[in-house]
RODO-2510 file (C-alpha; in nm, 4 decimals, decimal comma):
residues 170
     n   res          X          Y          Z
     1     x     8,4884    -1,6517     2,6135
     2     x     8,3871    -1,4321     2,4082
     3     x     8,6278    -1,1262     2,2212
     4     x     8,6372    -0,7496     2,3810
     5     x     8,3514    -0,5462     2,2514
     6     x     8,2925    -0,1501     2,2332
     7     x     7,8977    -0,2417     2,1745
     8     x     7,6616    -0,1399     2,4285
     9     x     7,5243    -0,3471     2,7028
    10     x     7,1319    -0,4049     2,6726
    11     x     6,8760    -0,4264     2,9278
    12     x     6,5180    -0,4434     2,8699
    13     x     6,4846    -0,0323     2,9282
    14     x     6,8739     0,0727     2,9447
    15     x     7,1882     0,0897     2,7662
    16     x     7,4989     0,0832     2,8886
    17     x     7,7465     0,2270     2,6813
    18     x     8,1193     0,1993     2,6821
    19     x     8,2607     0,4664     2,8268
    20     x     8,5664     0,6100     2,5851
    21     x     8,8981     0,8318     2,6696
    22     x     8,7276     1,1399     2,5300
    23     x     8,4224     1,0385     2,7049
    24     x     8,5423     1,0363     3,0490
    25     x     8,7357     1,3699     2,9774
    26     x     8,4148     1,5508     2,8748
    27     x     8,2494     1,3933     3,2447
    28     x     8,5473     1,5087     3,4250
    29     x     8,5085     1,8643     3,2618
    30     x     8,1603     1,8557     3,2724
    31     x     8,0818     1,9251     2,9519
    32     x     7,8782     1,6503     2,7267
    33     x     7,9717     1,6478     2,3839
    34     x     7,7884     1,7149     2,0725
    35     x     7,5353     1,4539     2,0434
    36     x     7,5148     1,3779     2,4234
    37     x     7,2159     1,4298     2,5983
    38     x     7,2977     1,3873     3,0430
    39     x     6,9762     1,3736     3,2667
    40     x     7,0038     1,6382     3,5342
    41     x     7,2267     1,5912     3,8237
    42     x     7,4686     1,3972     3,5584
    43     x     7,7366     1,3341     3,5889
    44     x     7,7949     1,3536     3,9829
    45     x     8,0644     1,2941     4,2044
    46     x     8,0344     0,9435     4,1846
    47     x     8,0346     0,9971     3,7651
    48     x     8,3471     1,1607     3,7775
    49     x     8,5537     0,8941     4,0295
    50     x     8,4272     0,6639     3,8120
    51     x     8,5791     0,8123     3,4904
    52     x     8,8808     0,9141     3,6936
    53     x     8,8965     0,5469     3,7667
    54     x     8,8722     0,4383     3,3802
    55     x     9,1690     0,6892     3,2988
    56     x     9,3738     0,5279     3,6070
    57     x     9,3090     0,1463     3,5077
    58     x     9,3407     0,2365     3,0851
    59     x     9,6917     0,4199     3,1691
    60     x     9,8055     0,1615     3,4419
    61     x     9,6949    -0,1685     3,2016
    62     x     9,5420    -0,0447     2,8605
    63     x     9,2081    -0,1041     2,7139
    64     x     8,9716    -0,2924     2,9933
    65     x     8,7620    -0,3720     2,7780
    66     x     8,5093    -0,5972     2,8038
    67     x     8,5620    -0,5230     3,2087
    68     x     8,5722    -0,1471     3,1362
    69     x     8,3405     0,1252     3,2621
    70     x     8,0290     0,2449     3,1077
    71     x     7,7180     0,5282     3,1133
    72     x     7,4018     0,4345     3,1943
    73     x     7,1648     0,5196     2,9189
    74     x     6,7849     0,5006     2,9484
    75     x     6,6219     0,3557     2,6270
    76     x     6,3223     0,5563     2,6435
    77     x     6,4758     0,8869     2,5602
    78     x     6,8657     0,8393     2,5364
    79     x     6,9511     1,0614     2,8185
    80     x     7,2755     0,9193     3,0413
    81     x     7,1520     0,8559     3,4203
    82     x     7,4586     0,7463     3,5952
    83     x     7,7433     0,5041     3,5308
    84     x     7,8226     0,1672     3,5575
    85     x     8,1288    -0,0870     3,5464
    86     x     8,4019    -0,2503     3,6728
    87     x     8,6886    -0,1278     3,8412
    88     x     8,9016    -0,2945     3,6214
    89     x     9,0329    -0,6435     3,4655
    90     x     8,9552    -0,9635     3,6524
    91     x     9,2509    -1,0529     3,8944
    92     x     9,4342    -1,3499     3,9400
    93     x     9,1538    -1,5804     4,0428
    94     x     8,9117    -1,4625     3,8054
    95     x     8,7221    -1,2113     3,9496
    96     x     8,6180    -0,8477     3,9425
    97     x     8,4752    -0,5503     4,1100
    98     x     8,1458    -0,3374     4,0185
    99     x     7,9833    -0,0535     4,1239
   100     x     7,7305     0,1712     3,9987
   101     x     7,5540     0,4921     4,0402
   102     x     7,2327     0,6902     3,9107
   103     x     7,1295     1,0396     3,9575
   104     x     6,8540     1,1030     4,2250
   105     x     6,5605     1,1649     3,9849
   106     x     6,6613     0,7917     3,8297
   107     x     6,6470     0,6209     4,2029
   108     x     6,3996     0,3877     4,3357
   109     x     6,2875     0,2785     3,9403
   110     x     6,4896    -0,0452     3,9731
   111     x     6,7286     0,1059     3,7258
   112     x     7,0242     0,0232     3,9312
   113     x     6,9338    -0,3584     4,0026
   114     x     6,8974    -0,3804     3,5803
   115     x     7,2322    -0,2290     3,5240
   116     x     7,3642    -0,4278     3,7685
   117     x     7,2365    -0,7866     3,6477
   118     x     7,3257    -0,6532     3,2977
   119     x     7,7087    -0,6392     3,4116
   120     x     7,7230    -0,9249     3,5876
   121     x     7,5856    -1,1065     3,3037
   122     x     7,8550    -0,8870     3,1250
   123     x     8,0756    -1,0511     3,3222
   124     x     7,9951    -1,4798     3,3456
   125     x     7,9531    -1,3949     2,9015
   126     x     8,3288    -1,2499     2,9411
   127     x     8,5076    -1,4833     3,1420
   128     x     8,4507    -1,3979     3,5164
   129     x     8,4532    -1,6311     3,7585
   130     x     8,2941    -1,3736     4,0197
   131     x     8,2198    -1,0382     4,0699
   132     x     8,2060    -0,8370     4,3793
   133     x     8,1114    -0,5241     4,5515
   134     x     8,0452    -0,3471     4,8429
   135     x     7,8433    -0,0865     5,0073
   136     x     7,8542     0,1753     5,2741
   137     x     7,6710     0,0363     5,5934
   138     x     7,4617     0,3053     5,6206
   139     x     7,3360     0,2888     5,2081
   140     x     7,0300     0,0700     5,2286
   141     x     6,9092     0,1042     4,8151
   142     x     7,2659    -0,0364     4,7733
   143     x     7,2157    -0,3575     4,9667
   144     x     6,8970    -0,3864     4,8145
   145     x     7,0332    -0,3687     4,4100
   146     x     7,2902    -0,6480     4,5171
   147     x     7,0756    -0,8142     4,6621
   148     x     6,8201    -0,8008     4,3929
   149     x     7,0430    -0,9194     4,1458
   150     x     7,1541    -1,1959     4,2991
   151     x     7,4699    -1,0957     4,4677
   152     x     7,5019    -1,1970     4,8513
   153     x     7,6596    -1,0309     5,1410
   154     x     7,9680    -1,2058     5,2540
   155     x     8,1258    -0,9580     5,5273
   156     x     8,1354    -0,6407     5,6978
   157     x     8,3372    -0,4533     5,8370
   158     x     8,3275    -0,1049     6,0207
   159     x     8,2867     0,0723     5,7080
   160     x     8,1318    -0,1695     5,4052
   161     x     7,9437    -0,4783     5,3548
   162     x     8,0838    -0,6873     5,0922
   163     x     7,9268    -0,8718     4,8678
   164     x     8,0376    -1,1167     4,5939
   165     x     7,8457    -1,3417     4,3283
   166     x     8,0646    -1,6344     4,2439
   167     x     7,9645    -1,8707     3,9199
   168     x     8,0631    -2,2770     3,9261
   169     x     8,3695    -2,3963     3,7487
   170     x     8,2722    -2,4948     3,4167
***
């Protein structure tokens, strides 16, 4: 296993980069800082649970990382899409939780399903023994980015489909 990291996560057209305290402030006051450049539409709702959620899980357990959240940056021009990350440290059986979100002028460009297979590679690199998530019913591109990265649906309820990815014992 390999030591917590504040380096970004690459993917062949992303980065994702660890999100910070100061970081998640500026999202939650919607402000970037100085050298930040945020697509339009970022952050959203979903950008700000998200950073709400990093705040919760850093004051509840300390630093997360390397299962900590992170911004979705596109390569091409640095400007932050969405977020990415997990919803905190693995629990007692190894595993953790992921979600993700872009803007809607980054959707449908298969940036999700990259970020995606970037954390869960994240992940099997860090320790995990599985990852999961889940998905409104009704949220189709969803399905599809688990999907697409390799993730399979396990259950559903009223509400969510869950899905989990689960690696072999080494």
């Amino acid at each position: 296993m390999e030591e917590p990291s504040a380096d970004p996560i690459p993917t062949p057209r992303l980065l994702l980069r660890p999100l910070d305290p100061a970081g998640a402030r500026r999202i939650l006051s919607g402000r970037p800082g100085p050298s930040a450049r945020w697509g339009p539409g970022y952050p959203d709702a979903g950008d700000r649970a998200g950073a709400e959620r990093f705040l919760r899980v850093l004051a509840e357990h300390g630093d997360p990382r390397p299962f900590g959240a992170y911004e979705i940056e596109l390569r091409a021009d640095g400007r932050t899409v969405g977020g990415a990350g997990f919803h905190g440290p693995p629990d007692v059986l190894g595993r953790v939780t992921v979600g993700y979100g872009l803007v809607p002028a980054a959707r449908g460009l298969g940036y999700a399903t990259e970020a995606l297979r970037g954390l869960l590679e994240h992940a099997r690199r860090h320790g995990a023994r599985g990852v999961d998530g889940d998905t409104d019913l009704a949220n189709t591109a969803s399905r599809r980015v688990m999907a697409a990265a390799g993730m399979r649906c396990v259950r559903r309820d009223a509400r969510l489909r869950y899905y989990e990815l689960t690696w072999p014992t080494r």
